[in-house]
C-alpha positions in Angstrom: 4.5 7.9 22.9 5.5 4.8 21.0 6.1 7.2 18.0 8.0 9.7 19.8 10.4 7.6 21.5 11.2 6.1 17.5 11.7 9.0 16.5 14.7 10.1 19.2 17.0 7.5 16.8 18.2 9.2 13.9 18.2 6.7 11.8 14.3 6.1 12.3 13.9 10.0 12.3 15.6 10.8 8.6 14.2 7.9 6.5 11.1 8.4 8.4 11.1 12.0 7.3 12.2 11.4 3.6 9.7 8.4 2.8 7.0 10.9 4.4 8.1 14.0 1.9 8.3 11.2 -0.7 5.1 10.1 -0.3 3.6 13.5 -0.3 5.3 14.0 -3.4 3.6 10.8 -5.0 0.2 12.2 -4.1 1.2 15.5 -5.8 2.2 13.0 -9.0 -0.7 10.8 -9.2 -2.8 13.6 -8.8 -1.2 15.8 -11.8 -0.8 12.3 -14.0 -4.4 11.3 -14.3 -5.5 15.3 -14.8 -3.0 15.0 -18.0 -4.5 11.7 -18.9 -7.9 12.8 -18.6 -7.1 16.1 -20.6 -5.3 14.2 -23.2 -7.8 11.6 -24.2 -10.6 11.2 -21.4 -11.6 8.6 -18.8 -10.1 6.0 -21.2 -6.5 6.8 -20.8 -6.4 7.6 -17.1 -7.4 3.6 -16.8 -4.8 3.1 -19.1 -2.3 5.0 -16.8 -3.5 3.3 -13.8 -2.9 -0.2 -15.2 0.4 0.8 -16.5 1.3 1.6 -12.9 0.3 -1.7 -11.7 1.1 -4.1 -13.9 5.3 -4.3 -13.5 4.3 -4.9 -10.0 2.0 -8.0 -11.4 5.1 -9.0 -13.5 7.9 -8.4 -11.4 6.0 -9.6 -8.4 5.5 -12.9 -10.2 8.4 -13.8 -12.6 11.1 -10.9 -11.3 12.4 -12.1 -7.9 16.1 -12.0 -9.0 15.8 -8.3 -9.9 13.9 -7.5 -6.2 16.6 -9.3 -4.7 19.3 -7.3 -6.4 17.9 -4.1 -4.8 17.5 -5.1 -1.6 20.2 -3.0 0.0 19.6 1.0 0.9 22.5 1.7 -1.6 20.7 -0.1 -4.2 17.5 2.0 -3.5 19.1 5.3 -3.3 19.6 4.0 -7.2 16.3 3.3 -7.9 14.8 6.5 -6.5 17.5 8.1 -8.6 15.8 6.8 -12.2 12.8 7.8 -10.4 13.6 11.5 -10.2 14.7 11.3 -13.5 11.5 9.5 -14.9 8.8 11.6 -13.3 11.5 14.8 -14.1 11.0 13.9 -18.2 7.6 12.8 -17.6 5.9 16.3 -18.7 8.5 16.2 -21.7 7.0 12.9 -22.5 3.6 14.4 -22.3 4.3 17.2 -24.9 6.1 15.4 -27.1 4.5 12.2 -27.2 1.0 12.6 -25.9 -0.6 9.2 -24.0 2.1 7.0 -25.4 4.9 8.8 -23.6 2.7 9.0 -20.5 2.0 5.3 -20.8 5.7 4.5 -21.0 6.9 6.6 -18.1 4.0 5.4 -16.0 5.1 1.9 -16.6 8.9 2.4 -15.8 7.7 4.3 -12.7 5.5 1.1 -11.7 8.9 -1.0 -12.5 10.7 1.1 -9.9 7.7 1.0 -7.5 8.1 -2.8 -7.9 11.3 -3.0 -6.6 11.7 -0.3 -4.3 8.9 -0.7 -2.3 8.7 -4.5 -1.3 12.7 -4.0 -0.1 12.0 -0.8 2.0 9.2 -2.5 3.7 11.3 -5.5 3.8 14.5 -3.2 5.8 12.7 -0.7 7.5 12.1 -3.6 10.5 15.9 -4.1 10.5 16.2 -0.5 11.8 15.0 -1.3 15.3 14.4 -4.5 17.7 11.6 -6.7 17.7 9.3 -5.0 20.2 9.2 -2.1 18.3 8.2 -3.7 14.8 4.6 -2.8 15.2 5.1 1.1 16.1 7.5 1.3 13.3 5.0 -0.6 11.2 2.8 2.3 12.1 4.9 5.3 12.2 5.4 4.3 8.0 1.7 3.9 7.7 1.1 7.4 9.2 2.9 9.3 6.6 1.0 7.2 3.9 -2.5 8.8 5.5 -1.1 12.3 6.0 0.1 12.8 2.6 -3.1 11.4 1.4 -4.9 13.8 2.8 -2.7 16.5 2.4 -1.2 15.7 -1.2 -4.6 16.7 -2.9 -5.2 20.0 -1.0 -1.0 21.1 -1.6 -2.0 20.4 -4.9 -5.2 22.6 -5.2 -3.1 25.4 -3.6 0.2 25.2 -5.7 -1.4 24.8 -9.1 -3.1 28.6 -8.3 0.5 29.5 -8.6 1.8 27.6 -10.8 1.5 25.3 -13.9 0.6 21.5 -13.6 4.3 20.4 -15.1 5.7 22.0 -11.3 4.2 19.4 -9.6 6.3 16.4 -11.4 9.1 18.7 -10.3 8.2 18.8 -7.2 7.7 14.9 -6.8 11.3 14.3 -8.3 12.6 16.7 -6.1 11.3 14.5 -2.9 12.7 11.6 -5.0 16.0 12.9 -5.1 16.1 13.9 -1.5 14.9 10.7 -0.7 17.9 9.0 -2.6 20.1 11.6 -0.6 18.8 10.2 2.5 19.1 6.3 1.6 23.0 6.5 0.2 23.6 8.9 3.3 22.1 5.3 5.9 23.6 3.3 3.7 27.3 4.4 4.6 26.5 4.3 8.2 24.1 1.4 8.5 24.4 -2.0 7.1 20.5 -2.7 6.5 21.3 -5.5 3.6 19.0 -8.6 3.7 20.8 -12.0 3.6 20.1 -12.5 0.0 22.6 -9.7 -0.8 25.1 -10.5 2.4 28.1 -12.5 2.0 28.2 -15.6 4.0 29.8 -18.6 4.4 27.7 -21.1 3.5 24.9 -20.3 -0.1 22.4 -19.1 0.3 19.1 -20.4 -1.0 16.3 -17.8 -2.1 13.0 -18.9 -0.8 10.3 -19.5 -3.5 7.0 -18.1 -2.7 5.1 -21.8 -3.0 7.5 -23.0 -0.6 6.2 -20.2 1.9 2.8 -20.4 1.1 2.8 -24.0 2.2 5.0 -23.8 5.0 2.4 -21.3 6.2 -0.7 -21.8 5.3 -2.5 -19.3 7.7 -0.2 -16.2 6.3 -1.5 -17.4 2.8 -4.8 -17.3 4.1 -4.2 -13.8 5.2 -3.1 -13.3 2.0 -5.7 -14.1 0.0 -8.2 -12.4 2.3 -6.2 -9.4 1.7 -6.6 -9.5 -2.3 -10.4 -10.1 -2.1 -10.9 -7.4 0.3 -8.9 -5.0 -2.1 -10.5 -6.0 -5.4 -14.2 -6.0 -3.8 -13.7 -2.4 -2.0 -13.0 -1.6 -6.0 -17.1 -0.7 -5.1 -16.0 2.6 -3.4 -15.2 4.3 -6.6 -18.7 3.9 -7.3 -19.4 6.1 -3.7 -20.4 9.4 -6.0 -22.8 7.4 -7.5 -24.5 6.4 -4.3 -24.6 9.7 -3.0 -26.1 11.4 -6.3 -28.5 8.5 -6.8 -30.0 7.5 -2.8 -29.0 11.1 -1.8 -29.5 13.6 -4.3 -25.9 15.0 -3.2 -23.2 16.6 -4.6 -19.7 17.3 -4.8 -19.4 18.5 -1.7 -20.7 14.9 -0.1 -18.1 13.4 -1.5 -15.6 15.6 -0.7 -17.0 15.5 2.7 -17.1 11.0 2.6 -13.4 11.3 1.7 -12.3 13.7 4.1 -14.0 11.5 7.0 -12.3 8.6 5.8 -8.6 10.1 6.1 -9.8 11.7 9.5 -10.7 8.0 10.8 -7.7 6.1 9.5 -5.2 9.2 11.1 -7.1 9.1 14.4 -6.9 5.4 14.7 -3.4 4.9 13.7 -2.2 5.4 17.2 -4.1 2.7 18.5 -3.2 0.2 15.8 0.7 1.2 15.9 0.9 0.4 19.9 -2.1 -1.6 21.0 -1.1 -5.7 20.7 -4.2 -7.6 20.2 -4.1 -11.4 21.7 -4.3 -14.2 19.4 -2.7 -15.0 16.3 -2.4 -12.6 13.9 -3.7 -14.2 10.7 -6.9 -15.0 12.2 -7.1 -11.4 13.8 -6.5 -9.8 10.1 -9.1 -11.9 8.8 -11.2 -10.8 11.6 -11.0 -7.4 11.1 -11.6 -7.5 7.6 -14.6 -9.0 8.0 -15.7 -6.5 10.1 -14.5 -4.0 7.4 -16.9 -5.9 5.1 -19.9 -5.5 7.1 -19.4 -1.3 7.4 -18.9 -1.6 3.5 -22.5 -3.0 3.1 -23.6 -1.2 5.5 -22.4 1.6 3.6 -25.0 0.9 0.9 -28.1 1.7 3.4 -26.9 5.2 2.6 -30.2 6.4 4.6 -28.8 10.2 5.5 -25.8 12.0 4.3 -24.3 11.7 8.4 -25.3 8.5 8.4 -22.9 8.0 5.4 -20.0 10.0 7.0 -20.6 7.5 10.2 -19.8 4.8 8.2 -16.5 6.2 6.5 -15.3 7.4 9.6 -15.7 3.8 11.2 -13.9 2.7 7.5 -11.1 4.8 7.5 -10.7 3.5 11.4 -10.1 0.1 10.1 -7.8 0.8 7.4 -4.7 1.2 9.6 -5.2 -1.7 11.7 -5.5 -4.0 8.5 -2.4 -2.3 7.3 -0.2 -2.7 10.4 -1.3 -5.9 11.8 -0.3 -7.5 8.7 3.5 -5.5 8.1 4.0 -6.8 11.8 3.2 -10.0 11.0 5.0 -10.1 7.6 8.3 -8.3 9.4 8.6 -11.1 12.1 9.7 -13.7 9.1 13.5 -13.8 8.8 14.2 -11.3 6.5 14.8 -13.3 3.0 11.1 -14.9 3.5 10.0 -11.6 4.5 11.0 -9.7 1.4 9.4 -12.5 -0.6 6.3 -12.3 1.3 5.8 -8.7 1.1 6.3 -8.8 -2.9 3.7 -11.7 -3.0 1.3 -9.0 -1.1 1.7 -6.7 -3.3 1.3 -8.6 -6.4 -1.5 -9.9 -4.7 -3.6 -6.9 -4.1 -1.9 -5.1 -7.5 -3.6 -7.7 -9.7 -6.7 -7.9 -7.8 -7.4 -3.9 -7.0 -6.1 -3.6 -11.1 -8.7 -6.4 -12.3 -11.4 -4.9 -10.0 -11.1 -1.2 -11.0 -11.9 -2.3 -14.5 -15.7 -4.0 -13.4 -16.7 -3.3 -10.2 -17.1 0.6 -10.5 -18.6 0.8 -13.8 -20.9 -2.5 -12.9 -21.7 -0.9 -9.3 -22.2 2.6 -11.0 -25.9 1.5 -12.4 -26.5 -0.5 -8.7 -24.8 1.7 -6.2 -26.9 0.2 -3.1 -26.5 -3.1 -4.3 -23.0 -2.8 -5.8 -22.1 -1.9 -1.9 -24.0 -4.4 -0.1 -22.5 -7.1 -2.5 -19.3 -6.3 -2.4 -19.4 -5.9 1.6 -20.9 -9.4 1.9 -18.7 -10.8 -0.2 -15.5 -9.7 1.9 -17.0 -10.1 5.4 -18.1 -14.4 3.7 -14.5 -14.4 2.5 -13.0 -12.9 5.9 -15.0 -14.9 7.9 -14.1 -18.5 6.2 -10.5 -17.4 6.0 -10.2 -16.7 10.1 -11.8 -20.6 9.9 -9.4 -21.5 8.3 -6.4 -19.7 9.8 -7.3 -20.3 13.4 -7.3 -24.2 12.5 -3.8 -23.9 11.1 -2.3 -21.7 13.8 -3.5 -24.5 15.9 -2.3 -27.2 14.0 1.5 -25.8 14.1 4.6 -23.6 15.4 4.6 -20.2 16.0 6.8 -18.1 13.2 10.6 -17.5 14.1 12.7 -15.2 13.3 15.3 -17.9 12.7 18.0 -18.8 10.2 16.8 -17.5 6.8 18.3 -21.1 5.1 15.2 -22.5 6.9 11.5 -22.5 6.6 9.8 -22.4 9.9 6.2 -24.1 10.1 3.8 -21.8 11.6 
């Protein structure tokens, strides 16, 4: 209900609509990129394409806070998504003229984009409506992210038995563009322009992400946690080997592990978007993902194909509350330490999910059982010392305000 009564304001309604059809547009893309990949050069160059696309977001994320901070205005994204239309519009161009190299070189101005845009839309999107409704907004994003993931591959099955594989970039840019539509249309009504940007009377100082880190030392924690659980569920992409090796499976198993997954994380969303857990929120994130740990090795028991569906069901359930929990908890900072703290995130779980797909699959790939047990116990040890740790600095300090952003508040 939550969901619903967002989406009666317009504003919430339209970019909510256009960040969904773009999303289902990336799907499409990342789908049809790594099939080119793999049919221009093998395994090899869809790694290659996958680290393209992550590591502007390592780069900009670290050393490229003035440029994040020049987008952060919905004009200035309309921009962006504009040289991303035109990007993935050339990409199949690129692809014919160039081979991998051109790929490579599209996929690493896309991940430049990417790097920009989506920090700041994460960053404004809490600006749309008051504070009690932060976590059902938080949500209501997350929910077109798990549609389109399940959807995107299956539109894309269907619309490549009609037509060729370049359609689909098409496609993508064609969301792109109607998202940039949609941005410069809010834009002219809405001023959604964090503080960085505004003019004001007195300068204004750009927090540095040390300076944050310290000044809350349980949101670092979170953090962190977040990083190591990304690059130690690297282990998942070793599932087919689990199932072929403890289960004598197929395909159709997997098919059948992913599918559960997206079912779980849609039918849980609801309850994470609305559903306020007490406590504070670090230590509750870090909570949770130990609990995401132990279903991971868990995972590895693999004793029945059900049982293994069970598990990625119960998975997929977690997913959204990790994801929500900590956007809520990011949007409450004043909005200049929020769009800093949301880059840091994603640089965060860019460099360790980037790192990780390079060792952990191939290394769990000869060890499936004890690729999955390891890499559970390793995230639930992790979780668990960084709730420690969080709970005794949520203790030891203020709560988080959504003050002056000149200011760092101690949490």
């Amino acid at each position: 209900m939550g969901y619903l009564r967002l989406l009666r304001c317009r504003r919430v309604l339209t970019l909510w609509s256009a960040q969904a059809l773009s999303v289902f547009g990336d799907r499409l893309y990342a789908m049809a990129v790594m099939w080119v990949a793999w049919q221009e050069s093998g395994a090899a160059a869809m790694g290659l394409v996958a680290v393209a696309e992550s590591l502007p977001y390592i780069v900009l994320g670290t050393v490229g806070q003035r440029l994040t901070v020049q987008c952060a205005s919905l004009r200035a994204l309309a921009v962006v998504d504009v040289a991303r239309l035109a990007l993935v519009a050339a990409l199949p161009l690129a692809w014919s003229g160039f081979g991998v190299p051109g790929l490579l070189v599209c996929a690493l101005l896309l991940g430049a984009g990417g790097a920009v845009f989506d920090p700041n839309l994460g960053a404004l999107v809490p600006e749309l409506v008051e504070e009690r409704d932060v976590q059902a907004v938080s949500g209501l994003m997350d929910l077109s992210g798990r549609i389109a993931r399940i959807a995107g591959p299956g539109a894309a099955g269907l619309l490549l038995a009609v037509m060729p594989m370049r359609h689909l970039f098409w496609i993508d840019a064609a969301t792109f563009g109607i998202s940039a539509l949609v941005l410069a249309a809010l834009a002219r009504t809405t001023t959604l322009t964090a503080p960085l940007r505004a003019p004001t009377e007195k300068p204004v100082r750009r927090p540095r992400a040390r300076e944050l880190l310290r000044a809350h030392p349980a949101t670092a924690v979170a953090l962190t946690v977040h990083g190591i659980g990304i690059g130690a569920g690297a282990v998942a992409l070793a599932m087919p080997a689990l199932l072929t090796t403890l289960l004598d499976a197929g395909p159709g198993a997997y098919g059948a592990t992913l599918a559960a997954a997206g079912a779980g994380a849609v039918a849980a969303n609801g309850v994470a978007g609305h559903v306020r857990l007490p406590g504070p929120a670090p230590v509750l994130y870090c909570a949770v993902w130990a609990v995401s740990g132990v279903l991971l090795a868990a995972t590895g028991a693999a004793v029945s194909l059900p049982y293994v569906v069970v598990m990625s069901v119960l998975s997929g359930a977690i997913a959204p509350f990790l994801q929500i929990s900590l956007s809520t908890h990011l949007s409450l900072f004043p909005s200049a330490a929020r769009l800093r703290l949301m880059a840091v995130d994603l640089t965060v779980i860019r460099t360790a999910g980037t790192l990780s797909m390079l060792v952990v699959p191939a290394v769990a790939a000869g060890h499936p059982r004890a690729g999955f047990v390891t890499a559970g116990a390793v995230t639930a040890a992790a979780a668990a010392v960084g709730a420690a740790a969080a709970l005794h600095w949520s203790r030891a300090g203020a709560p988080i305000t959504a003050g002056d952003d000149h200011e760092l508040t101690r949490e």
